[in-house]
N, C-alpha and C positions, 0 to 999 in steps of 0.2 A: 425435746432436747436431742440434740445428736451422739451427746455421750453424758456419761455421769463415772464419778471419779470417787472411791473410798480412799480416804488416808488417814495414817493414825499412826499416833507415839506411846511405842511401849518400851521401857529400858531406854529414855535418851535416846531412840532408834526410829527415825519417821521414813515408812513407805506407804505406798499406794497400792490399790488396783481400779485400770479405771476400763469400763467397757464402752465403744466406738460401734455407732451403727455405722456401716458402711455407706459411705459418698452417695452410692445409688440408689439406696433404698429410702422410700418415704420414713419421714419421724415418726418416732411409735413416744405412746404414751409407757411410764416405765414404772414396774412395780418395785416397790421402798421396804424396808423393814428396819426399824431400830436395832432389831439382833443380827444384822448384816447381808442380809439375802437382798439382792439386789437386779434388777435387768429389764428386758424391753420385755412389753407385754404383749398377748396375742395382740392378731388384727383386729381394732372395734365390731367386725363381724361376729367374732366368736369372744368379745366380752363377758365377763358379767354374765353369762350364760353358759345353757348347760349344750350339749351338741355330740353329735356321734358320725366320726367321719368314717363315710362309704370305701368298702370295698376299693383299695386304686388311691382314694382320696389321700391328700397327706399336708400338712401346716409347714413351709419351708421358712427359714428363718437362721439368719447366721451374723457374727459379732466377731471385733476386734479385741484382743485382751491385752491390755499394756499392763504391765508389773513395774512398778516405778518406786528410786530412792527419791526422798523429799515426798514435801506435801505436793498438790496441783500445780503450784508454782515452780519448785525445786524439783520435781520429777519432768517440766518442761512440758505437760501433757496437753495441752491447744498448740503447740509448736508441732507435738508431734503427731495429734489428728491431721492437720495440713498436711504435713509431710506423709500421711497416710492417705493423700486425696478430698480430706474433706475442706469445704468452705468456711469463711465466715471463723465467731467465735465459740459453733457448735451449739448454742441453744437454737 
């Protein structure tokens, strides 16, 4: 997916936070959690594995953060990935 969206109602009160891979970067697969932890995960290279980056070496990686009222719909958040540069409906 290109992004993924949390929203919730607490107190009659619904916002969001949703994260935006950037337009230019390949889709990453995205680690989930029921207690809320959410984001794109490493590169399938460094999966699911253990690994030790060299001297120099470094994992670069960077994300969009929209804080939105309403749910996905009501926070307007695929109107605003577009308008963020991205394509499509983001999956």
């Amino acid at each position: 997916a290109r992004w993924v969206d949390y929203s919730g109602t607490v107190d009659d009160r619904t916002e969001g936070l949703t994260i935006f891979l950037p337009p230019d970067q390949a889709k990453s697969k995205w680690l989930t959690r029921e207690y809320g932890c959410f984001g794109p995960r490493r590169p399938d290279a460094f999966s699911g594995t253990r690994f030790t980056l060299r001297k120099g070496e470094v994992l670069k990686g960077h994300v969009g953060i929209l804080v939105h009222k309403g749910d996905v719909r009501g926070g307007k958040v695929l109107a605003r990935y577009r308008e963020w540069g991205g394509k499509g409906t983001g999956t």
